[in-house]
C-alpha positions as CSV (number, residue, x, y, z in Angstrom):
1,X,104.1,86.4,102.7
2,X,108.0,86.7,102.4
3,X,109.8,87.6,105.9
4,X,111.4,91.1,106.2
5,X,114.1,91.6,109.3
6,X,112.2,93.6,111.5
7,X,109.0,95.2,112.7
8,X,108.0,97.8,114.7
9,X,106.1,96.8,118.7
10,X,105.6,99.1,120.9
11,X,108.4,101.8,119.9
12,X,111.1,98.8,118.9
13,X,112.0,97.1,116.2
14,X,111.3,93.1,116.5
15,X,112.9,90.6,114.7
16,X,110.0,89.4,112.6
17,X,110.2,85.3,114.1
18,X,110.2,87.0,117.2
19,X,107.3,89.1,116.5
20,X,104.7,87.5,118.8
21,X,102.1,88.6,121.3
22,X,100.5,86.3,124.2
23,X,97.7,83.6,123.0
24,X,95.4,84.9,126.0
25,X,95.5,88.7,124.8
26,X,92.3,90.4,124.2
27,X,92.7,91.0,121.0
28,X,92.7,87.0,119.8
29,X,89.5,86.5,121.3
30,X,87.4,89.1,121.0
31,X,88.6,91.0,117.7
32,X,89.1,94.5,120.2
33,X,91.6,96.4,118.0
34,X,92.1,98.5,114.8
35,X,94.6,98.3,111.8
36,X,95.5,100.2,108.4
37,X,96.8,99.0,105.2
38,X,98.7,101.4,103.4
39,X,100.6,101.3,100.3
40,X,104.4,102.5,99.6
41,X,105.4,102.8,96.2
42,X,108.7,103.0,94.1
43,X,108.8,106.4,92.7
44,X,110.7,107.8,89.6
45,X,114.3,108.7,91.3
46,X,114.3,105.7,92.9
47,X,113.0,106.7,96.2
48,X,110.3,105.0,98.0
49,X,106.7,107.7,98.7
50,X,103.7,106.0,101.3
51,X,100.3,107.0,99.5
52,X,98.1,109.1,101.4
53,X,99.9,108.0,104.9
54,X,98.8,111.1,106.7
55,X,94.9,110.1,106.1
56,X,95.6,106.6,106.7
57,X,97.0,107.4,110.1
58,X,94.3,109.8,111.3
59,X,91.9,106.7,110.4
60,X,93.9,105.0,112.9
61,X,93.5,107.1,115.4
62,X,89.8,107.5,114.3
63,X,89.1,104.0,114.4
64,X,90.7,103.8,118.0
65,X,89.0,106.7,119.4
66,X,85.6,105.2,118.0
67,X,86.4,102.1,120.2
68,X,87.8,104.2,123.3
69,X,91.0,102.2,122.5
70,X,93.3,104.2,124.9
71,X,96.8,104.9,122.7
72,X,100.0,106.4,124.0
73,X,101.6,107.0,120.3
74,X,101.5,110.4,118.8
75,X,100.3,111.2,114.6
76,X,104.0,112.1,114.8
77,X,105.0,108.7,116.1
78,X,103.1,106.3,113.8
79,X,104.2,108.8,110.7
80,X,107.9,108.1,112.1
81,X,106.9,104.1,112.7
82,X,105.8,104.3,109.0
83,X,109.0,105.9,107.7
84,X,111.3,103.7,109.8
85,X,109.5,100.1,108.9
86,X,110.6,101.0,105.7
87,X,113.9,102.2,105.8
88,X,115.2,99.2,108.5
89,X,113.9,96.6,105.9
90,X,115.2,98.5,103.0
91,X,111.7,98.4,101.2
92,X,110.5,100.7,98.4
93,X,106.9,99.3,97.3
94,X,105.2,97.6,100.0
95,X,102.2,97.1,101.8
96,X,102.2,98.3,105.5
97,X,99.7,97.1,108.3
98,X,100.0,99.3,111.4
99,X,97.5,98.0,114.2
100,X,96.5,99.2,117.7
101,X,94.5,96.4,119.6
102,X,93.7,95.4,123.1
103,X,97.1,93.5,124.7
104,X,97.4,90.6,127.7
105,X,95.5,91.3,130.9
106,X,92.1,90.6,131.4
107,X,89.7,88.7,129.3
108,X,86.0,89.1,129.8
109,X,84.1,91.8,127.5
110,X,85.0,94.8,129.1
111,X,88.9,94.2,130.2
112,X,89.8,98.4,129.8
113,X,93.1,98.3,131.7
114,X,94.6,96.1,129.1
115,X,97.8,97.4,128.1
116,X,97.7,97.7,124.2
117,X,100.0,96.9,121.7
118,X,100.8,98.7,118.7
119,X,102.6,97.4,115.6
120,X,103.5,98.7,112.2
121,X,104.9,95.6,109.5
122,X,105.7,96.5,106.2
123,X,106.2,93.7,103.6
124,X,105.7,93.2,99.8
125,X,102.6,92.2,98.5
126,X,101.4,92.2,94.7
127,X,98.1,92.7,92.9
128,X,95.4,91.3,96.0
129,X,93.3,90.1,93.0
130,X,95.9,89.0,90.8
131,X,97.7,90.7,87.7
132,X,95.6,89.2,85.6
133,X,92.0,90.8,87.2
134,X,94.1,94.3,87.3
135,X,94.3,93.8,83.8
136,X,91.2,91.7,82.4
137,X,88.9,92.0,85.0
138,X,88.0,90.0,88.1
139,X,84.6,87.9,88.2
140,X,82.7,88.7,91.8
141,X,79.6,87.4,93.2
142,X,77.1,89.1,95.4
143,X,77.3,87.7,98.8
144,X,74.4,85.7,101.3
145,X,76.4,87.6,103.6
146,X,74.8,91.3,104.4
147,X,77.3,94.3,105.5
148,X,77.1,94.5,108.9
149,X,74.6,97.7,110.0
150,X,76.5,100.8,111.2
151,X,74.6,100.6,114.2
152,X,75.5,96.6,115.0
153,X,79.2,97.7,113.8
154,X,80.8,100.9,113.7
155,X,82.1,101.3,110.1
156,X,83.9,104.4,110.3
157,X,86.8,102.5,112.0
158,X,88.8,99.5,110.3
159,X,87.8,97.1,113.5
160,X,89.7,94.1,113.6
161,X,86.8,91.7,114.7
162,X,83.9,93.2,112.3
163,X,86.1,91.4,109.0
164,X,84.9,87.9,110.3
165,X,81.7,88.7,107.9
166,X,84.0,89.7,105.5
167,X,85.6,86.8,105.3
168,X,82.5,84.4,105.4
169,X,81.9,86.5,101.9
170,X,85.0,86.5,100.6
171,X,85.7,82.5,101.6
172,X,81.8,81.5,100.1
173,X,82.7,83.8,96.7
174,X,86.6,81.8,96.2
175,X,84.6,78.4,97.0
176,X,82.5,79.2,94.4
177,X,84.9,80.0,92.0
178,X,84.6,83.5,92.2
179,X,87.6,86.5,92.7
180,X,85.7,88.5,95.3
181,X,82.4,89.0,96.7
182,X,80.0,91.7,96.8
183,X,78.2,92.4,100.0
184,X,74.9,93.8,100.1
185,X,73.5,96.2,102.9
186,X,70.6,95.3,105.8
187,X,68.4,96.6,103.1
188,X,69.3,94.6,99.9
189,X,71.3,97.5,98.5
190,X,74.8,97.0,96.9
191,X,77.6,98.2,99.6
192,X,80.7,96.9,98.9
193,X,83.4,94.2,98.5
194,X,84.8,92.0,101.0
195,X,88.0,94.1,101.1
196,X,87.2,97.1,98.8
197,X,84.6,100.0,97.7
198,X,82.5,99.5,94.6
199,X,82.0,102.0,91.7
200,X,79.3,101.1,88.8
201,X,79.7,103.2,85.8
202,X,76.0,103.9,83.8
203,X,75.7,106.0,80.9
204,X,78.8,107.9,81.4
205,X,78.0,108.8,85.2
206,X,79.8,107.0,88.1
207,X,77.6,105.3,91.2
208,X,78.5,104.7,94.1
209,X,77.3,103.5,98.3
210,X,76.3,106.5,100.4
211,X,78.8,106.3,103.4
212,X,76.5,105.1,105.6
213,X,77.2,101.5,105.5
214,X,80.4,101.2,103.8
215,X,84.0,102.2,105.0
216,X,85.1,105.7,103.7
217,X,88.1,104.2,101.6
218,X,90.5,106.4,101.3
219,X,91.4,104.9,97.4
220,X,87.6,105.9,97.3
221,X,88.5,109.1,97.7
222,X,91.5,109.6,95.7
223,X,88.7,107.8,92.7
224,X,86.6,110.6,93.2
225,X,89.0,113.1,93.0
226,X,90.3,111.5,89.6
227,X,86.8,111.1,87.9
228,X,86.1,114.7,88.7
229,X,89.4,115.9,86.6
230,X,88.1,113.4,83.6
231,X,84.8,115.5,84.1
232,X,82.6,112.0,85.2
233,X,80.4,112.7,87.6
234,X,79.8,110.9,90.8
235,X,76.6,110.4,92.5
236,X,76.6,108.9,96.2
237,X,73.6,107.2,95.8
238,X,71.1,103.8,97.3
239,X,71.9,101.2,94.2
240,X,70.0,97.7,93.0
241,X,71.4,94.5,93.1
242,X,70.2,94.1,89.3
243,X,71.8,97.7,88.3
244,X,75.0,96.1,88.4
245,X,73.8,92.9,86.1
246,X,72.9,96.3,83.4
247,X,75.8,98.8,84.6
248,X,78.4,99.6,81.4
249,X,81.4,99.2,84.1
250,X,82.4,98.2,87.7
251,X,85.1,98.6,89.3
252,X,86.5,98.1,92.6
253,X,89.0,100.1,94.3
254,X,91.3,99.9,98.0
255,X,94.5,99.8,99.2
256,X,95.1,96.4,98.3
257,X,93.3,96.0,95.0
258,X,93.9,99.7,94.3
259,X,91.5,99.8,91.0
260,X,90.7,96.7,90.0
261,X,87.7,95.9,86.9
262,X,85.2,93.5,87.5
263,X,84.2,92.1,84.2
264,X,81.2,89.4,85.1
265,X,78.8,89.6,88.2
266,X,77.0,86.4,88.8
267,X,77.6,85.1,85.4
268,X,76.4,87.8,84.0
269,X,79.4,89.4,81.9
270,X,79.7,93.2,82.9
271,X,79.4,95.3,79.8
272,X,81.4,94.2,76.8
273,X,83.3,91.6,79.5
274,X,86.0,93.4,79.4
275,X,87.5,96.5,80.9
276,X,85.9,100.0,79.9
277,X,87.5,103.5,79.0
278,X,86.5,104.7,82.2
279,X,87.6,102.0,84.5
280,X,90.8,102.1,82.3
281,X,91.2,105.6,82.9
282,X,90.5,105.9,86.7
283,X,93.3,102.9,87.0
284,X,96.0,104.1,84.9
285,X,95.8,107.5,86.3
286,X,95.6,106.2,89.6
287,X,98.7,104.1,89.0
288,X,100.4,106.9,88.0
289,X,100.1,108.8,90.8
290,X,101.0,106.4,93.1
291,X,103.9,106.0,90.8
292,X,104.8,110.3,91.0
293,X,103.8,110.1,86.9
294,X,101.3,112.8,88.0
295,X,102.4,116.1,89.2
296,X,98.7,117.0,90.0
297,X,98.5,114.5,92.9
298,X,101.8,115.1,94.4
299,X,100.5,115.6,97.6
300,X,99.1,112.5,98.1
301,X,102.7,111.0,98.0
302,X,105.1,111.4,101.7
303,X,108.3,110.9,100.7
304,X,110.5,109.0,103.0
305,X,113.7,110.7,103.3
């Protein structure tokens, strides 16, 4: 991770060595808070647009009302906190992590008057799964580790402490040489990844995890919207671990790994093994848009002015 000058605490902007919190608040022990990650992007003019910020930022606040996470800060204030991180640091594509999580007071389970802290960093951060999986394909593994149940969890909000499983996944997938995991649900049907939502693409039609027990991705969303204009359709549906051993194409899609192929399952190659003309499709219209190369999808871009 390379330094910037500043972020943004409680209304201020921090040096970022200086960018610290107490080792006895809440959040460090128990996991009680809630974050986004959210993409900027270079555009065209030379300008720098956040994707989709507004619907990032109303999962925020989502997320925090889901917990009963009191928070002072307006949509109009993290919007601002969003446009500012950038502009101080003089960043045009980044990645930005704003976070709202039980501060220093009480510990103990229940610890309500803790005073919480919110944060917004913005720094640069490549390809999560490398270049060379955005272009060739990454190689996954399905998990030992189930996705947590929506009703031990709730997975409507991005809760800080419910990514510990995630990471058991994503840690037992790398130490078995694998880029990324896939997690399975309570019920032995495919979810998603560690860090990202999972399309399988079958004779020409798209599949996907009901909601139920996967987070509503917002990239998810912008993938569905795309597939629609290519005329692929998209079916919400309960899915096989072996279905993806026989799909044509997966792919997985978020913030961080914004569309990325997978090209072998459990060393089982994916298809041909290589990318196919839908995953390619999805991703370079996708990047595209991010990139203002698509006038159609203008509005998921905010320009910061």
């Amino acid at each position: 991770m390379k330094p910037v000058e500043k972020i943004w605490i409680n209304g201020e902007m921090v040096d970022w060595e200086k960018a610290t919190m107490h080792v006895l608040s809440h959040v460090v022990h128990y996991g009680f808070g809630v974050f986004e990650g959210i993409r900027s992007y270079e555009q065209p003019d030379g300008s720098a647009a956040i994707f989709r910020l507004e619907d990032h930022i109303q999962r925020l606040l989502n997320s925090a009302h889901i917990l009963r996470l009191e928070c002072d800060w307006t949509f109009e204030d993290w919007i601002r906190a969003c446009e500012q991180i950038l502009k101080v640091n003089g960043l045009k594509s980044a990645y930005l992590r704003p976070a709202h999580m039980s501060g220093y007071g009480k510990l103990g389970l229940a610890a309500i008057d803790n005073p919480p802290v919110s944060i917004v960093a913005a720094f640069e951060w490549g390809a999560y799964l490398g270049e060379e999986g955005m272009k060739n394909g990454i190689r996954a593994k399905v998990s030992s580790f189930q996705r947590n149940h929506h009703n031990a969890h709730m997975l409507k909000g991005k809760v800080n402490g419910m990514y510990v499983n995630n990471i058991l996944a994503k840690r037992e997938a790398v130490d078995n040489g694998y880029d990324e995991a896939i997690m399975l649900d309570t019920a032995g049907y495919v979810a998603e990844a560690s860090g990202e939502n999972l399309f399988v693409i079958h004779k020409g039609k798209a599949h996907t995890a009901p909601l139920a027990n996967v987070l509503g991705g917002i990239t998810r969303d912008s993938c569905f919207r795309i597939m629609h204009d290519m005329g692929v359709e998209v079916v919400e549906r309960l899915i096989a671990r072996d279905e993806l051993y026989i799909a044509d194409e997966v792919f997985m899609c978020g913030t961080a790994a914004e569309v990325t192929p997978v090209r072998e399952i459990d060393q089982r190659e994916v298809g041909t093994g290589h990318p196919g003309p839908v995953t390619k499709e999805v991703q370079a219209r996708f990047l595209d848009a991010v990139h203002g190369k698509r006038p159609e999808y203008a509005e998921w871009l905010h320009p910061v002015t």
